[in-house]
N, C-alpha and C positions, 0 to 999 in steps of 0.2 A: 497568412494566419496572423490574427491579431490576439493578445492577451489583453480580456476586458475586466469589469469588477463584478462579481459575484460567484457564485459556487452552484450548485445542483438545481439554482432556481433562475440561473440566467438564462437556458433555454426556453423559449415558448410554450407552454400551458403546463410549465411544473411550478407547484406551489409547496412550502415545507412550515415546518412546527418542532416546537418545543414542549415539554413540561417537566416539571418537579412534578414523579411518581411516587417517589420512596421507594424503589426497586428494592435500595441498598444504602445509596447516600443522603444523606440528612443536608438540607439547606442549598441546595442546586440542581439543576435541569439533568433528567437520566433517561428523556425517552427524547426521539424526533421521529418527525413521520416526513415523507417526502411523495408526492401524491400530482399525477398526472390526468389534467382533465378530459386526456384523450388515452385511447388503449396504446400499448406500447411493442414492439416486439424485445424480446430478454435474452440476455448474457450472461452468462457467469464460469467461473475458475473456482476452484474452492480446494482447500486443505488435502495434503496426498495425508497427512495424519492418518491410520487407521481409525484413530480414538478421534469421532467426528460430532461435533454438537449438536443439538438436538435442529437448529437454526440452518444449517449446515444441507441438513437428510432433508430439510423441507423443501428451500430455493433451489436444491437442485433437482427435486422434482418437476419442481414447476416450469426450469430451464429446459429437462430433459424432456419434457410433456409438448413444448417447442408450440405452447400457445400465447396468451398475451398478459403483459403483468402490467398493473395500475398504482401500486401504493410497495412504499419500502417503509417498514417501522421497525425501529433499533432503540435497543435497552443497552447502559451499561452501568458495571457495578458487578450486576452475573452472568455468568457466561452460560449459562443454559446448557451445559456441558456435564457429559457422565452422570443423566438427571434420567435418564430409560424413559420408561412409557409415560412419566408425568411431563418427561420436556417436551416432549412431540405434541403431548395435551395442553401442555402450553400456548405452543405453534396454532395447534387448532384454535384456542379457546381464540389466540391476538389475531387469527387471521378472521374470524367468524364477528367478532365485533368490530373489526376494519370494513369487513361488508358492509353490516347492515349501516354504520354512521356515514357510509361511504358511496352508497348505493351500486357496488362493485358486489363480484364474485370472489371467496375465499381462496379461490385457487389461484386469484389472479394479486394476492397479498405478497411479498417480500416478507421475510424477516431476518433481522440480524442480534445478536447480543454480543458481548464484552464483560469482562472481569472476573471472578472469582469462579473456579470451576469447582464442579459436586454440590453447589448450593442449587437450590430449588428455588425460583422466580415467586412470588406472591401471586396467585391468577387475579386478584379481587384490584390488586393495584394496576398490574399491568390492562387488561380492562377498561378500566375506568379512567388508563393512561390517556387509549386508545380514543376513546368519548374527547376527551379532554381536546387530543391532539389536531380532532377532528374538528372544533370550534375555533381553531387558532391558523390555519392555514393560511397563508400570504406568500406573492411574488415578492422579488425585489432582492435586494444584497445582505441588511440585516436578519432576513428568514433564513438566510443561505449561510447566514456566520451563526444565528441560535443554534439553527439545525448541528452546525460541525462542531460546538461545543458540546450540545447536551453527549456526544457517543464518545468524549474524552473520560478514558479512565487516567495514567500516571502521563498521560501527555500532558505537556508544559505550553503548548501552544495547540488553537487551531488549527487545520491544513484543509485549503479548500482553492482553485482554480477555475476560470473559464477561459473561452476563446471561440476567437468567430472563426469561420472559411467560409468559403466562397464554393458552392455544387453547384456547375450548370448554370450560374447566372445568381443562385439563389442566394442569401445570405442562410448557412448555419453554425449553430454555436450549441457547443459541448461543455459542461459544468462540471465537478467532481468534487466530492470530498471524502477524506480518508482520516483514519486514526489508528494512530499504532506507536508503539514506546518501549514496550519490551516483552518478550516473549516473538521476538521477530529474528524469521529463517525460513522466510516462505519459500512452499514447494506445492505447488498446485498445479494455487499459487502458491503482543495480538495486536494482525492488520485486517481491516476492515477496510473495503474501499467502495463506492455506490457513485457512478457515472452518470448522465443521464442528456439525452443530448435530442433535440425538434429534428434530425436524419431522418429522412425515408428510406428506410435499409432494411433488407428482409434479417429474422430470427439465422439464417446461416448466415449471410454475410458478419453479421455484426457479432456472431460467435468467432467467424474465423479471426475477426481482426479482432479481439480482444487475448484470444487465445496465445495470438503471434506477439501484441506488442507485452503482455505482463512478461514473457521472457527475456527481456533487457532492461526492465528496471523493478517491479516486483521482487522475483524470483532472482536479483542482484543485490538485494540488501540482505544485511546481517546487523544486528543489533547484539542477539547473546546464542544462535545458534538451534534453537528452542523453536520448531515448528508447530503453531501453537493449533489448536483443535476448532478453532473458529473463522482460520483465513478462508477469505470471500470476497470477490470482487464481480460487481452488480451492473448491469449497465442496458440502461433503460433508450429505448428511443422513439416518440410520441409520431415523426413525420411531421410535426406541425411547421414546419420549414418548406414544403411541400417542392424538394426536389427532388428529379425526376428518382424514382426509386432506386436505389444501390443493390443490383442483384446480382454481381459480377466484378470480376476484377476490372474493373475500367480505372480510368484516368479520376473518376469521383472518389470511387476506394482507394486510391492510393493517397490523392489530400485529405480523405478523411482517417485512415490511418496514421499520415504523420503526423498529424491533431493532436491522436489519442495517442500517438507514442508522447510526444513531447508533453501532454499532459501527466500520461502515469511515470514519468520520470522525474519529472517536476515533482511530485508527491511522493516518491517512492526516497528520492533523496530528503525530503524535508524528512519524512521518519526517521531515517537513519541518524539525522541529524538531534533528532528530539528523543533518542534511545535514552533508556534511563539511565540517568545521573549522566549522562553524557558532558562532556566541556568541548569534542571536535567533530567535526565532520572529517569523515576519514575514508579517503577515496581510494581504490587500489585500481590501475589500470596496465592489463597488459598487452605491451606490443610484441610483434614481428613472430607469435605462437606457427604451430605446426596446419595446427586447424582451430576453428571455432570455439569445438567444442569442448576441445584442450586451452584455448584461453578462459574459457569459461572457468573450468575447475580450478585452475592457474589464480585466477582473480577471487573466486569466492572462498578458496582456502588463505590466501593471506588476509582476506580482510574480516573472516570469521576466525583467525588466531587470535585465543586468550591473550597470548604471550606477545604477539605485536599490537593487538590494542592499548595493553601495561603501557606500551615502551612508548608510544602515540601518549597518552596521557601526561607520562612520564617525561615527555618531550627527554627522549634518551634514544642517542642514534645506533640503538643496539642491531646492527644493519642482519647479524649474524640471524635473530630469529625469525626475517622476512626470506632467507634464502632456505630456513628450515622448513619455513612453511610452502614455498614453494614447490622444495623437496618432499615432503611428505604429503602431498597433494594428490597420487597417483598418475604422472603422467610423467612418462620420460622423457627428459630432454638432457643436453649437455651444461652442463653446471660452467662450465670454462667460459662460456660463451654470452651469461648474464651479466647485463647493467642493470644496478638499480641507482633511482635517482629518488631525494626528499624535494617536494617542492610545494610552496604555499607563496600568498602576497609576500612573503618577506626575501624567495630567491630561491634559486633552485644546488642541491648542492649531491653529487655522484658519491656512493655511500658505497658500494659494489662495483667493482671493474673487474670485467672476464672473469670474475667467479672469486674475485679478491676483496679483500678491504684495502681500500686504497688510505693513505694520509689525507683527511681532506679536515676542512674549519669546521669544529667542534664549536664554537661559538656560533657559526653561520648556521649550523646545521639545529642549534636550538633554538634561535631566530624562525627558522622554517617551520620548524615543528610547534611555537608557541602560537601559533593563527589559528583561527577558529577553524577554518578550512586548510586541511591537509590530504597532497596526493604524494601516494608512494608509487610509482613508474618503472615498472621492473620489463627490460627488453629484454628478449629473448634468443634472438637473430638466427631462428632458425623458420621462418615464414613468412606471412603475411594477414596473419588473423590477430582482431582483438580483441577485448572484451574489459567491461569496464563493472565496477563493484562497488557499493556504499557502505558504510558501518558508522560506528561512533568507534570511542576509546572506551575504554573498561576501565570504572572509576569505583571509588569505596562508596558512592552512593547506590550505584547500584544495586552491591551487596547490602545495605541499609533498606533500600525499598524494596526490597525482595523478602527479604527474612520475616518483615511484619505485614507482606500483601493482605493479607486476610483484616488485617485490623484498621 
């Protein structure tokens, strides 16, 4: 596997776009369209949310209908969410003029939104987005980086990936981009993600392996706990790579699953990392668990703890609220029997022994904890399963872009 340069439009016959609609925000890009000149077989995971956007009820129609998708177009600003029968009219109006500038079928349209929920979309803008976005279409790497900016709402940075492999002889290459910053605690899988990749892979294969890899890195982040009504993740794939079709678990599925693991990891940790108001990347990994499934809870209750992201921030080796959250995790284990360790570029330093606070360097240990990147490594010794968790830290910006979202 190799990491190239571009995003959703480094595979073969996908082309992407930009505009400044006016959805919501004034003087910047808030639609992208990402558009495939051949049919595609479709993927997707979406929000366990009951309360599901209108964006949401569409694309998994279209997944569940288990026919072909051609174009993804995403608005952010509003979330198209808790909008009833105007959002779904919405969905129709953007997928019905995706057709015709498109000369595709409505069924065969994506869509996604971001931002402010209970507001109601403009139809006349989003529209005329659509027209717009459809004169602006282009390959290449800066298509691939407009595209990943215009669906940034409080993200601070773009997030976008590709990479090649190798099926059968062939050369193919898988592209992504995502955005998400807060409102992330996916369970599906606000995160947004749209894959798109020249595989010859049937609509099941490429559901099962997407299904399988968002569960170790997705469905591993924590930003504020806040499973937000719009998670979605997309994934398109033309075959214009023309190997030989992936209709089975063969030796081609498995290189092309660890592709797409290593891509939605790579993305799943850059959000974490770009959580609001964020200053760490804040990684929680647990070894030596009973089972999997108990590392799992293990790892996403410390690192979705208020109280140990404070202390992350805080660079304060308050060791005591990582064994709490441990503990209150619902999984039993013997507390005597935990190490935890702080470790970032600056050194690693045992903060917890057999279920103690041990004496250890309170200078070394804020050394640790001052690095952008921070892993808390809590052993368990009672197994051999791991599981590994992202977050940021819990900072007053936060609470400052939250309180005035709407404005």
């Amino acid at each position: 596997m190799k990491v190239i340069a571009g995003g959703v439009t480094a595979p073969k016959g996908f082309l992407a776009a930009d505009t400044a609609a006016g959805i919501k925000y004034q003087g910047r890009t808030d639609m992208a369209m990402v558009y495939s000149e051949a049919d595609c077989t479709v993927a997707g995971t979406f929000t366990t949310n009951v309360v599901k956007a209108a964006p949401v009820i569409w694309d998994r129609d279209v997944v569940v209908k288990g026919g072909s998708a051609r174009a993804i177009i995403v608005n952010s600003g509003i979330a198209n969410a808790c909008t009833g029968k105007e959002g779904m009219d919405i969905c129709d109006a953007t997928a019905k003029a995706a057709a015709q500038v498109l000369s595709i079928r409505p069924e065969q349209v994506c869509i996604g939104s971001t931002g402010v929920i209970g507001m109601q979309i403009p139809k006349d803008r989003i529209v005329e987005g659509v027209k717009v976005l459809s004169t602006k279409l282009e390959s290449g790497e800066e298509a691939s980086l407009r595209a990943a900016k215009a669906i940034m709402t409080t993200d601070t940075v773009h997030k976008m990936i590709a990479v090649e492999i190798e099926l059968s002889g062939k050369t193919v290459t898988i592209g992504a981009m995502t955005k998400g910053s807060g409102m992330i605690h996916p369970n599906m899988c606000t995160m947004l993600c749209y894959i798109t990749t020249d595989a010859a892979i049937t609509n099941e294969m490429l559901q099962k392996a997407l299904s399988a890899s968002i569960q170790d890195s997705y469905n591993m982040i924590s930003v504020d706990g806040d499973t937000s009504t719009n998670d979605t993740c997309l994934a398109l794939a033309n075959g214009l790579a023309q190997n030989p079709v992936i209709d089975c678990e063969n030796e081609d599925y498995r290189t092309f699953c660890e592709a797409l693991d290593y891509i939605n990891i790579y993305l799943a940790k850059k959000m974490a990392a770009d959580g609001e108001g964020a200053t760490h990347l804040y990684e929680v990994i647990v070894n030596g668990a009973a089972s999997k499934e108990k590392a799992v809870i293990l790892a996403k209750s410390v690192v979705g703890s208020s109280l140990c992201k404070a202390a992350i921030y805080g660079k304060d080796a308050n060791c005591g609220r990582f064994m709490c959250a441990l503990g209150y995790a619902g999984v039993v284990f013997d507390p005597d029997l935990v190490d935890i360790y702080f470790e970032s570029a600056a050194g690693s330093v045992l903060v917890v022994s057999q279920g103690s606070a041990p004496l250890f360097d309170e200078e070394l240990a804020v050394a640790v904890l001052s690095e952008e990147a921070v892993t808390v490594r809590c052993e368990m010794h009672e197994g051999e399963a791991t599981a590994t968790a992202w977050g940021c830290d819990l900072t007053y910006d936060y609470v400052k872009i939250n309180a005035d979202y709407r404005s």
